[in-house]
N, C-alpha and C positions, 0 to 999 in steps of 0.2 A: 610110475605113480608111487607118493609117498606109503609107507604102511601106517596103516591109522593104527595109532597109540591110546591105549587104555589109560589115562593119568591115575585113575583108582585103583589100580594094581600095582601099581609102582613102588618100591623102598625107598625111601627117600634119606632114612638112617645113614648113610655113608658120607653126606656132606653135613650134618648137624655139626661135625667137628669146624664149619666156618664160619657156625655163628661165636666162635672167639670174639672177644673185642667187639664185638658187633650192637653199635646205638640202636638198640631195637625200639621201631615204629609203633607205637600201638595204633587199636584200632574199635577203642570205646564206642559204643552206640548209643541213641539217645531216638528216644519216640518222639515225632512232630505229627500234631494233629493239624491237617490242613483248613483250610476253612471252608472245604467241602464234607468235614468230617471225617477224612479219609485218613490211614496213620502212615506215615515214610518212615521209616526206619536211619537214621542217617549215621553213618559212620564218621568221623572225626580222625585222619591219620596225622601221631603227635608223638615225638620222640623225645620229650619235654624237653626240648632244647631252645632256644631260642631263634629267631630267623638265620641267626647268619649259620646257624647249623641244619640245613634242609635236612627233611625227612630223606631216608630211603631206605630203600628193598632190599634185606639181605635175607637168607633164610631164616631165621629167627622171626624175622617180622611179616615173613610170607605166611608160612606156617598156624600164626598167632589169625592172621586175616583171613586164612584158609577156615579154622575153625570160627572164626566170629559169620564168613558168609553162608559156613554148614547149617549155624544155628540159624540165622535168617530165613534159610531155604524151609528148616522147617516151619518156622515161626511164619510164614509166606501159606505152603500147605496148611495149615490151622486157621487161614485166614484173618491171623491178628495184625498184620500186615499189610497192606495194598500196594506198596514200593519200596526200592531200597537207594538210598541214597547217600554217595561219598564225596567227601570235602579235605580240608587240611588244615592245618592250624595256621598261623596268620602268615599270610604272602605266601605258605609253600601249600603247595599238595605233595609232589613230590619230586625230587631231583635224581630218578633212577633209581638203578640196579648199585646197591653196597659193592663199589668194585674192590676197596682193599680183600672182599670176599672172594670177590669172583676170579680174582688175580693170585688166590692159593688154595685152587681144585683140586690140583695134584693128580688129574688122569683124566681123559677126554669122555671117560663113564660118569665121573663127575660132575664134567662140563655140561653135560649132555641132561644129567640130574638136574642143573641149575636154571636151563634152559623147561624144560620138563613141568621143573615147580612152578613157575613160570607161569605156566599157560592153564595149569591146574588152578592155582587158587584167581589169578587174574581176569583169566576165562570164564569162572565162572559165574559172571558176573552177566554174563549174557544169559544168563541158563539158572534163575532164581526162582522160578514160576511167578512170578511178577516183574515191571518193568525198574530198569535198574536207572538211576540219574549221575552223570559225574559232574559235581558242580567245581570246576577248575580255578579256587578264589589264588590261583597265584601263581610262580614258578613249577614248572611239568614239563622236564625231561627225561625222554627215554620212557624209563618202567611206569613213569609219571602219565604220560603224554600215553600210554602203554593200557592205563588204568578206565581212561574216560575212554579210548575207542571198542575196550569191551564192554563197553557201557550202553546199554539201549540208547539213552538221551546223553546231549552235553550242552553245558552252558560255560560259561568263561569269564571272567573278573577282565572289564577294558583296561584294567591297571595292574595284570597278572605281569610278572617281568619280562617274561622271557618262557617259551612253547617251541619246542624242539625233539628229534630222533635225530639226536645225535652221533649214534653207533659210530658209524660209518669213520668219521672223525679220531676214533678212536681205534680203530681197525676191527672191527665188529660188527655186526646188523641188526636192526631191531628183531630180535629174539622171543618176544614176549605176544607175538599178534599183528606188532606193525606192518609187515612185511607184505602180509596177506591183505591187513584189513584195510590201510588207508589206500594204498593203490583201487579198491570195491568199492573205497566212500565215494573220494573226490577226482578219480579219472588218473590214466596213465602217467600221461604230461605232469600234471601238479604233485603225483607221489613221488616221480623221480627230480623234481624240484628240493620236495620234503627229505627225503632219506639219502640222496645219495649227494645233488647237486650242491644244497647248502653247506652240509659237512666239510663238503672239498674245499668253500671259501670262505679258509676260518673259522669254520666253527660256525656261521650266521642263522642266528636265533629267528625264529618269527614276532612279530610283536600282534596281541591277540586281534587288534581287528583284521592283520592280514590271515590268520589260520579261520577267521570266520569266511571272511570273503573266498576263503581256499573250500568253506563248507566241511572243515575239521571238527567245528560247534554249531550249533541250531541254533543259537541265542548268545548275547553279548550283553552285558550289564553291568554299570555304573558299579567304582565301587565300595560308593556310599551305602547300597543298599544291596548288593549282589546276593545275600542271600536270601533275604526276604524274596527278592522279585524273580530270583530262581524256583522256590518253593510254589511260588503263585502261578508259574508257569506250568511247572512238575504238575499241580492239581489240574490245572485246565489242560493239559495234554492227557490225563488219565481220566479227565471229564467226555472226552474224545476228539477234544483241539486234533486238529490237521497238523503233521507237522513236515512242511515240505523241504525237501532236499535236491538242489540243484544239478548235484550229482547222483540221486539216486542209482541201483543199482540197474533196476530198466536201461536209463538213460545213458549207460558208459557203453561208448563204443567200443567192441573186444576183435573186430574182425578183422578191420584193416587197422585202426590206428595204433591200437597195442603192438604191432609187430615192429611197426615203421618206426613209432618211437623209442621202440628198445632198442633197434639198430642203429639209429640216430644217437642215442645216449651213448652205446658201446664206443660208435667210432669217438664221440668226442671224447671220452674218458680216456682213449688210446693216443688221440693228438694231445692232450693235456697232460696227461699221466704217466701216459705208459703204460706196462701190463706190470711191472713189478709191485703195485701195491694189491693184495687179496681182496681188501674187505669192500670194495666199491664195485666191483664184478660179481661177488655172492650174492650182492642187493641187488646187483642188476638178475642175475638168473632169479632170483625168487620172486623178484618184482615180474617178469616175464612169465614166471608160472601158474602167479596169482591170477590168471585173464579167466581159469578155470579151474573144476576140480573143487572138491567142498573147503570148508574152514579146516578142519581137522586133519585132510591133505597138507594144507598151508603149514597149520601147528608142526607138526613132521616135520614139514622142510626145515624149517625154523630150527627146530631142534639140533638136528644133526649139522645146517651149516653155522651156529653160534658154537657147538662141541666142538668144530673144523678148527675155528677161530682161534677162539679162547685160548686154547692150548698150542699155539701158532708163535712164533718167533716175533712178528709185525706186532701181538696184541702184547705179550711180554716186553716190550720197546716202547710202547704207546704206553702203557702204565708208568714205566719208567719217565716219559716224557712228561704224562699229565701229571706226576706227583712233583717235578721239576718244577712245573712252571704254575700250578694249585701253592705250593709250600716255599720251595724255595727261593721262588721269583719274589713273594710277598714277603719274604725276612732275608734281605740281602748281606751274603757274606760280607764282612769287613766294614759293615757301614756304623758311623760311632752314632754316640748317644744322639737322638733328637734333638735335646735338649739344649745339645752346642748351638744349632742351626741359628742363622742369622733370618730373622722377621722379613721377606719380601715383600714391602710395599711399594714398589715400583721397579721395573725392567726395561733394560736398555738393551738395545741390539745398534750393534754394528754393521750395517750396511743395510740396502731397503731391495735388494736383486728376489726371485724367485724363491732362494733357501733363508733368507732372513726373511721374505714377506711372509712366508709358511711356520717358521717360530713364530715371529708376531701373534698370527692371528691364532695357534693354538697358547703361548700363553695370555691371550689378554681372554681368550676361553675358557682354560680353564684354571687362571687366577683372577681373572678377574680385577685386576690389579692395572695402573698407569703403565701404559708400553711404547716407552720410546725407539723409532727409527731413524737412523741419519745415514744420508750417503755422501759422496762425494758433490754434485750437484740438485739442484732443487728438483730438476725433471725429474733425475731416476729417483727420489724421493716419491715424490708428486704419484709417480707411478706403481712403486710399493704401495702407499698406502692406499690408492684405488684400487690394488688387485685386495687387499684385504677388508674392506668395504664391500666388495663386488663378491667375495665370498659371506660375509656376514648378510648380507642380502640373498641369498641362493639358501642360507641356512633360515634363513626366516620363512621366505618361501616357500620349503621343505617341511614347515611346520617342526624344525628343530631347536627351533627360537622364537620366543614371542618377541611381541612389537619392543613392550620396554625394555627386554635385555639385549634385542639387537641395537636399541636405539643405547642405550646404556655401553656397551662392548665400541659400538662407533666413537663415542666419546673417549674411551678410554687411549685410542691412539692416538699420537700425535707423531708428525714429522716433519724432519727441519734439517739445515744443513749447521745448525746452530749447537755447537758439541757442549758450550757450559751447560746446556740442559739435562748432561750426565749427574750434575753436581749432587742430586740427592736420590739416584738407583741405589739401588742394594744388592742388584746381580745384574755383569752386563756380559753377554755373550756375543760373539764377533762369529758373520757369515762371510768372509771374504776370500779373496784367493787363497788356493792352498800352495803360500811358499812363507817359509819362516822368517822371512825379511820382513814383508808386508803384514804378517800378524805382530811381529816384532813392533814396527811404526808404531800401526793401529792402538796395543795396546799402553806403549808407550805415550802416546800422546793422550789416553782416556785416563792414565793414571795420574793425571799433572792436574783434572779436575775432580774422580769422585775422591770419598772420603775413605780413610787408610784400610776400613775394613771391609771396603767392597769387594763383593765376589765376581771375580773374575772369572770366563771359559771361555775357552774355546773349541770348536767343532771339527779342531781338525781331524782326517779320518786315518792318519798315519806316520804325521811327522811329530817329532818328541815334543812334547808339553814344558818341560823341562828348559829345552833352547830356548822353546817359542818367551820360556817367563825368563830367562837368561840374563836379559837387560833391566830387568824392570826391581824398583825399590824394595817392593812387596811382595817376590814369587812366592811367596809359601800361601798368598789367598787366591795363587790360579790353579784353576781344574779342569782337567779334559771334560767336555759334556758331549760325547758323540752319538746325534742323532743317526739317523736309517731314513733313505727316502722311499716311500713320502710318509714326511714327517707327522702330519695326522694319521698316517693307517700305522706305519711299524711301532711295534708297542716295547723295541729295546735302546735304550738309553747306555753305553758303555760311559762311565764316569772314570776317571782316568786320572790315579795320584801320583806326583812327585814326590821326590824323597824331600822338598821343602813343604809339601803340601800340611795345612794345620788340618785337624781333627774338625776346626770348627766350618772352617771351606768347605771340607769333605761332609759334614753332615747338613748344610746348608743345601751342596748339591744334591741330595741324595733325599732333601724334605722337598724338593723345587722338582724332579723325577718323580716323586710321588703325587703331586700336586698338578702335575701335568696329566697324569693318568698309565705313566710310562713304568714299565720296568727298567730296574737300573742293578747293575755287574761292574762291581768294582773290580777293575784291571791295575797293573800296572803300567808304567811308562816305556812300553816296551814296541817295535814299529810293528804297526799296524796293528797293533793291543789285539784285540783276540778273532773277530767277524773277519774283515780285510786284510789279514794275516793268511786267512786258512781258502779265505776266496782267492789271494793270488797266489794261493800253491797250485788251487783250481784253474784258475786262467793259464799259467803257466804254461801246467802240462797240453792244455788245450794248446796254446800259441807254438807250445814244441811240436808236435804233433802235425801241424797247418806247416810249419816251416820243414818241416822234415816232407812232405809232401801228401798228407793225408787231406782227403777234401773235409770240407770244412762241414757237409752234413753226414760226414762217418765219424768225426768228431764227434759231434753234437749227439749221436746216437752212441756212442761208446762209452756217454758220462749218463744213457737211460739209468743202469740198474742203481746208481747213486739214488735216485727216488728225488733228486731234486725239483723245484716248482719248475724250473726250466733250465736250459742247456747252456754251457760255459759261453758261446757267444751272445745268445739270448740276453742275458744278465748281463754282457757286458754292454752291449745294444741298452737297456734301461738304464742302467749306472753313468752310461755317458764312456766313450772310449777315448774322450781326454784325461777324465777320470782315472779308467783303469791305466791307462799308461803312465801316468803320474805316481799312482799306487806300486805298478810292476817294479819300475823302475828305484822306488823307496825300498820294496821289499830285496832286490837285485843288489844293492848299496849297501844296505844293511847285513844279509845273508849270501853274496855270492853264489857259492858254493851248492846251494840246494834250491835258489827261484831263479827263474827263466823269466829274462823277458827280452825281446829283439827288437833294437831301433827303428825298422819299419813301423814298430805300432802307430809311434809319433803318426808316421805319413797316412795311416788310415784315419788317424783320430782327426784329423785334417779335411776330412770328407764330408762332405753334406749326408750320402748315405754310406754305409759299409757294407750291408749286408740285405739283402732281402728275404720277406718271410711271408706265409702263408697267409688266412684269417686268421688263426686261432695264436698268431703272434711267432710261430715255429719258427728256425731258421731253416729256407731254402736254399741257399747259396747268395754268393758274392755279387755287391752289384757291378756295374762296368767300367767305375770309376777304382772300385775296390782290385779286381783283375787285375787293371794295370798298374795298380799299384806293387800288386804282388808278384808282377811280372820279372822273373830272372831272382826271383829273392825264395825262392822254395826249393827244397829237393828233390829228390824223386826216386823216397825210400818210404813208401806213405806204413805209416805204424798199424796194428791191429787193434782191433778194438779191444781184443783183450789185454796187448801189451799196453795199450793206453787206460784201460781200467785200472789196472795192475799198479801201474806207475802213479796214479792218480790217489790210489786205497793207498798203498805204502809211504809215499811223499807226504800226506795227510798224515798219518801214524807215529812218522818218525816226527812230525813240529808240533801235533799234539805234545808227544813224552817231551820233547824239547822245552815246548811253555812250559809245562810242569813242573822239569826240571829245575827252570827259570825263574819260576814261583809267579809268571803273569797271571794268572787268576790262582786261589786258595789249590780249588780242585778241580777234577777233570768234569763234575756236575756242571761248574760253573761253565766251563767250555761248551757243552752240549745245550745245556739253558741260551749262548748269546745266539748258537748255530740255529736254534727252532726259533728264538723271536727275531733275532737281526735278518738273517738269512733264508727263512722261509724252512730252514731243514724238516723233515716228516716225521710227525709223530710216529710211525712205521719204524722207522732206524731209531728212536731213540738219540736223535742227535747224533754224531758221529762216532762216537767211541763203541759202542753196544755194536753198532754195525760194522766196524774197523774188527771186535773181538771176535764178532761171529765169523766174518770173511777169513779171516786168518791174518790178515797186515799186520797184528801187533806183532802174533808168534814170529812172523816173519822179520818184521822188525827190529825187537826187543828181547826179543823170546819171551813175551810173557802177555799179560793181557791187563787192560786197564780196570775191569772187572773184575771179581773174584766171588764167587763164579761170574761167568759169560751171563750178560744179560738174556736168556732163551727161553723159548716154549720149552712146553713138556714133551717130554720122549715117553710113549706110551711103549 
């Protein structure tokens, strides 16, 4: 059992030193008289920034709210009071915990302090001698989201952006209350949805009508009026309105289904995961804990496993990541002035197959703009643009589109087999086979119709940009634009310059990346530019590995502690293994000497299946066409998993230094930015370098580290 902690005894003096730098939150009050006569108290948190600067929690601004709800509590005892009630300034309440704070503790007493204050001033928000209201008019994550469920009541703005506990995400657990309290709101199952399950996919927010329907809030309002008809409600629940809760705390089963479902969650976090990531297992024990035992047990726990954390290797990595892809995903090295950029009013696409039907319909979504498709004949035309119709229709459906902008977006495409209709694009990008012959044609022949300063890309994922514009009048206005499938979820854009490439190509690309909604990394023209470079050192060693005689799920398990989303054949299995062997094979041509790859792939990629796998998509072993393929083509020295680790960490280490070397992206940030958006890499490793420095591969490598210092937790 936790030791229940006195918060009012506490020194809290040892982290003042991190409210440095810190935009402190205020936390003004103002008296409302309701129209029962009754008075609410209401606080106002406002860091007089504007929206695109959320509020949040650092201690300076904990501290400041600590005292503003002291005075409440007694202003509450005097009776000049009847409620207290917190709000935020326009669209935010609050967007968390001040992590640049939190991320320079400097000792897990610290951490342990931050977690502490926390529940002190947050907490006491249940414990006012009157009823507290959080009225949620917007954006509430984390300490945010943290704030309304110490809160007696909640209501929530239907146009709030985005409601989430997102710890977990970031290699952390809600620390502040969540852990305990929303598992006691809304039932086992929907907490472990909330804290642990969304984090893992992406990051994925809630949108406020679903945290009602979760029973996260009591109430849901318009947000025309959100806060008048919060207030109105606040009085007639302190009139003695009823206010029922679905999940009440009666009504949660704690006997059989709490057990079942935390067992159920562990194993899938182990088929998913693995066990290398921390912060997703902590929330499962606390979540597990919370079935019993008081709040202030819970508080405890809290405490001590966010002190675990914070001061942890995995969260020192995850800062590094979240500032990577917060900052410098949104100000891209190398990319030229705006102002170059060429106007897209209209887009061209080169072929109408499955990966041009998927550019289409994300650009004519989000430009909005005329999008032309051509194929070779009118069917596979005919047929792209049906699939992209048949998605605009599922988005409408979905209530992600209204009638006129779906109806508007359908209009915007057209397809034909008719190429003078390039004549007045302004960027045409080409989906076709990946062989520089065929891109060679293609662009050759589109150049004979648009006009001289059309922007030109192509998608290829590894052969030179350079060749591909080789033949053509005008190479300096073609650009690698390399998308990630699938094209609507991966949010990384590799844009890819020649040494003809103009300034104004390049900034065209790079406003057309932004416009799309993508992050974009300027590479140079170098094979496999920086994602598919570093996956076929991955694949590689994997394929070495298989051929040398290792089975193919000791494989897949020797590349766990990588923390990757899934296993070297896994990914090759979604990528396509004509793909990857097309890719091997670039990389094999280019580099010799340091990429594997062995002519069988071919005859697998040939296969209708290769591989078989579980539900959870795992690879189980080979199928029986796969066997015979492999038949007499293996060895029978199978590698260890740690010699395969090994080989895997240092191969990766030495072609990181190598790009670098090479000058394919600026820096090694850029490199670890394309590995977490392209590649799915975990905000845990910090992308691949921070985890190369800690494992040892660079020392072993280079003798030295890409870092200075190692990106790492605190050594208490």
């Amino acid at each position: 059992m936790a030791d229940m902690t006195n918060y009012d005894d506490i020194d809290f003096s040892p982290i003042t030193a991190l409210t440095d730098g810190e935009v402190v939150t205020h936390s003004p009050v103002r008296d409302i008289r309701l129209a029962s006569g009754r008075v609410l108290a209401l606080i106002t948190l406002d860091n007089g920034r504007d929206h695109t600067r959320p509020n949040t929690l650092g201690p300076a601004t904990l501290t400041e709210l600590g005292e503003t709800l002291e005075g409440l509590r007694a202003r509450a005892a005097a009776s000049e009071i009847q409620a207290v009630g917190i709000t935020g300034k326009q669209y935010v309440l609050a967007a968390g915990a001040d992590l640049s704070g939190i991320s320079r503790v400097g000792s897990k007493d610290n951490a342990r302090l931050i977690a502490q204050l926390g529940h002190k001033v947050i907490g006491s928000l249940s414990d006012l001698g009157v009823p507290s209201f959080a009225f949620v008019n917007g954006l509430a994550l984390g300490g945010g989201m943290e704030i309304a469920l110490n809160s007696t009541y909640r209501t929530v703005d239907a146009s709030a952006a985005a409601l989430a506990l997102p710890e977990v995400f970031l290699g952390i657990i809600p620390g502040w209350g969540g852990a305990y309290l929303v598992p006691n709101l809304i039932g086992i199952e929907n907490a472990l949805e909330v804290i642990i399950s969304n984090p893992l996919k992406q990051n994925r927010m809630l949108k406020p009508q679903q945290a009602f329907e979760l029973g996260l809030f009591d109430e849901i309002y318009p947000a025309a009026n959100f806060l008048e008809d919060s207030l109105a409600w606040a009085d007639a629940v302190l009139g003695g309105r009823k206010v029922e809760r679905r999940n009440a705390p009666g009504k949660i089963e704690r006997t059989v289904k709490w057990p079942v479902a935390i067992k159920m969650a562990r194993g899938m976090l182990e088929s998913k995961i693995g066990t290398v990531p921390r912060s997703p297992y902590a929330a499962l024990e606390l979540l597990d804990k919370a079935k019993s035992g008081t709040k202030e047990e819970g508080f405890a726990r809290e405490d001590e496993a966010l002190a675990e954390l914070v001061t942890g290797d995995q969260f020192a990595a995850s800062m590094y990541a979240f500032d990577l892809v917060q900052k410098r995903a949104k100000r891209p090295v190398g990319a030229p002035d705006k102002a170059l950029a060429k106007k897209v009013t209209k887009v061209g696409i080169i072929g109408a197959g499955l990966m041009a039907s998927q550019f289409a319909l994300l650009f004519v979504r989000k430009l909005q703009v005329p999008v032309l498709i051509t194929d070779l004949d009118q069917a596979r035309v005919d047929k792209g643009v049906a699939y992209i119709q048949d998605e605009i229709g599922k988005l409408e459906a979905k209530g992600r589109l209204d009638g006129d902008t779906a109806n508007k977006l359908r209009g915007l495409v057209t397809g034909t087999t008719d190429k003078s209709l390039y004549a007045d694009c302004d960027f045409v990008i080409e989906a076709v086979f990946e062989e520089v012959a065929v891109k060679q044609a293609v662009f050759g022949e589109i150049e004979q119709i648009v006009t001289d300063d059309t922007i030109l890309a192509t998608n290829t994922s590894s052969l030179s940009v350079a060749e591909i514009g080789s033949q053509l009048a005008h190479p300096e206005r073609l650009v690698g634009f390399h998308f990630f499938n699938p094209v609507a979820v991966m949010p990384l854009i590799e844009i890819v310059k020649t040494d003809a490439t103009t300034d104004a190509a390049l900034s065209t690309a790079f406003v057309v990346a932004k416009g799309l909604g993508k992050n974009a990394v300027l590479t140079a023209d170098a094979p496999g530019f920086v994602v598919n470079r570093l996956l076929a050192k991955v694949m590689g060693e994997a394929a070495r590995a298989v051929y040398e005689g290792t089975p193919v799920v000791a494989v897949e398990k020797a590349f766990g502690p990588l923390g990757l989303p899934m296993g070297p054949f896994q990914l090759i299995d979604l990528v396509g293994w004509k793909v990857a062997a097309h890719v091997q094979d670039t990389m094999v041509r280019a580099f010799p000497d340091r990429f594997y790859a062995n002519e069988n792939f071919h005859a697998l990629a040939e296969l209708d299946a290769v591989v078989e796998k579980d539900k959870g998509g795992r690879v189980t072993g080979w199928t029986k066409a796969a066997e015979k393929a492999l038949k007499g083509q293996t060895g029978s020295s199978p590698a260890s998993a740690e010699t395969i680790l090994r080989r895997v960490q240092d191969g990766l280490a030495q072609e990181i230094r190598i790009m670098l070397d090479e000058g394919v992206v600026p820096e090694v940030q850029d490199i670890d930015l394309c590995l977490i958006l392209g590649a799915g890499w975990p905000f845990i490793d910090g992308g691949a370098s921070p985890y190369l420095d800690r494992e040892g591969a660079s020392e072993r490598v280079f003798g030295g580290t890409f870092h200075t210092p190692p990106i790492r937790g605190i050594d208490d």
